[in-house]
C-alpha positions in Angstrom: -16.8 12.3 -5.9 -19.6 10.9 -4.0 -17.9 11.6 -0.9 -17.1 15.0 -1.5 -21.0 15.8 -2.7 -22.0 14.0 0.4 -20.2 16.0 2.6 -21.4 19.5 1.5 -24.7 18.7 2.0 -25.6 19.8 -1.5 -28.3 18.2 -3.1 -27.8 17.2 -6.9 -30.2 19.9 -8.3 -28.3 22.7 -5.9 -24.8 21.5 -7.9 -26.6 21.6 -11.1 -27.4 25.2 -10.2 -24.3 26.7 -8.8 -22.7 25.2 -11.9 -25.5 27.0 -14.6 -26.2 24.2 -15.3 -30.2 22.6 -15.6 -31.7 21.7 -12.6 -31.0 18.2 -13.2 -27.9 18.3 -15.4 -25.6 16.9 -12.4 -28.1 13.9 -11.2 -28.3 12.8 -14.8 -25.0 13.0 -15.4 -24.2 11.5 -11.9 -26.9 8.5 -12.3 -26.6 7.6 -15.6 -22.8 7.2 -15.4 -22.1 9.7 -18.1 -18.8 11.5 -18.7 -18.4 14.6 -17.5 -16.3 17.2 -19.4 -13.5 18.7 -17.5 -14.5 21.8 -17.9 -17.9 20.7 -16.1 -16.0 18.6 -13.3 -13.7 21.9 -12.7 -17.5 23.7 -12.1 -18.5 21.3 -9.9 -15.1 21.2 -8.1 -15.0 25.2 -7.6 -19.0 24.5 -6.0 -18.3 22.0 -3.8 -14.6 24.3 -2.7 -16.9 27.1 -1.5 -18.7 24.8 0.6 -15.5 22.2 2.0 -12.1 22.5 1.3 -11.5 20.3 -1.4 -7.7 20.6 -0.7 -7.5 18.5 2.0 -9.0 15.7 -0.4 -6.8 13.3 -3.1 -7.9 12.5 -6.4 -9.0 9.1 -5.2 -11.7 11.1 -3.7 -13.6 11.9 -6.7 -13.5 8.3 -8.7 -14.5 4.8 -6.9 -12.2 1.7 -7.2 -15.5 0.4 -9.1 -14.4 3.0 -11.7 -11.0 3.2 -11.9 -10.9 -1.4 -12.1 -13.4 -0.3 -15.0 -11.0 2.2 -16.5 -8.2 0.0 -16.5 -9.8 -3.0 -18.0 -11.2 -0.7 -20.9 -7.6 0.7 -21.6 -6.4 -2.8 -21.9 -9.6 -3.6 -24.3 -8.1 -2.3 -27.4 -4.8 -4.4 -26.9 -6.7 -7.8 -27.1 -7.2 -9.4 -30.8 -10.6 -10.3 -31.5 -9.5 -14.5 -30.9 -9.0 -13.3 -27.5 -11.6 -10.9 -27.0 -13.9 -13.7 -25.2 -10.6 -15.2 -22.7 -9.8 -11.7 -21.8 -13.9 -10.8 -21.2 -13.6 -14.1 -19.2 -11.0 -12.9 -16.9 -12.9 -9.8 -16.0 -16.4 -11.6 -16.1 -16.8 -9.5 -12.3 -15.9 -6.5 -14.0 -18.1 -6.9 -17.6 -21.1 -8.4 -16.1 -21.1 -5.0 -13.6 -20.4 -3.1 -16.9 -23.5 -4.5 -18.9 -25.4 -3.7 -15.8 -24.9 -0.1 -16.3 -25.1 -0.8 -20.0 -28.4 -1.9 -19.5 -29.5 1.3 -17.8 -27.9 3.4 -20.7 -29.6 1.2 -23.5 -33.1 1.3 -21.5 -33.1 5.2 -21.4 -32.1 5.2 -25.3 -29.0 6.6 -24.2 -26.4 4.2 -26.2 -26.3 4.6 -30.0 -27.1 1.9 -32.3 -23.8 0.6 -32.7 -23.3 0.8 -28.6 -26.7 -1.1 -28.6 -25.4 -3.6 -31.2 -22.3 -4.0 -29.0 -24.6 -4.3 -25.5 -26.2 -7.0 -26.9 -23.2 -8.8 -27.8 -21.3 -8.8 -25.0 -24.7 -9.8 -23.0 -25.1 -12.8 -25.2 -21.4 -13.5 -24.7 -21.6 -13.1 -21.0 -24.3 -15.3 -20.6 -22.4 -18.0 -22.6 -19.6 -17.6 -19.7 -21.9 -18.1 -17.3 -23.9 -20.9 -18.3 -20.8 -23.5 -17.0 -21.3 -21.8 -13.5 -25.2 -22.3 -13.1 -24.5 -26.1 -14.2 -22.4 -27.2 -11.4 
């Protein structure tokens, strides 16, 4: 989607406003990584049409391959027992350590819940554990 915003020249607050939306409704959403409804996304879409033709674009256009390798790991998650949990985490250690990144972020601003906290901090005590063979060597 970054593309598309970047090409219309809109700023973030200008989408949040076409959209009714709060000034800053679409650079939270945007920055913090947060889901956006469909509904919403369809706003933003019909903004972002009157300025570009968004028909020319592919769907690719609105997610990065950072997002979509992310999506497909999660939908795999809930396949893996808890035994494996920490092999399959060490097989996407690229992936995970980018996702507690943005965890981080989310658990800084008080954005996660307390059982997404609990969570954050248990995957970044199991990532480090991964790691700690690397740093050795």
């Amino acid at each position: 989607m970054q593309s598309l915003v970047v090409e219309t020249n809109f700023s973030h607050q200008k989408i949040s406003e076409l959209t009714g939306r709060r000034g800053n409704w679409f650079n939270d959403a945007f920055n913090n990584n947060e889901d956006i409804q469909i509904s919403s996304l369809s706003k933003v879409l019909s903004v972002l049409d009157e300025q570009i033709t968004i028909e020319q674009y592919s769907l690719s256009a609105l997610f990065s391959e950072k997002s979509l390798k992310i999506s497909r790991v999660l939908c795999s998650l809930p396949d893996e027992s808890e035994e494996s949990l920490s092999y399959f985490i060490s097989t996407e250690l690229d992936i995970f350590s980018d996702l507690l990144a943005d965890l981080g972020s989310l658990n800084y601003r008080g954005k996660l819940s307390i059982e997404e906290s609990v969570c954050f901090r248990e995957l970044e005590g199991l990532i480090r554990q991964l790691k700690l063979p690397d740093k050795e060597d």
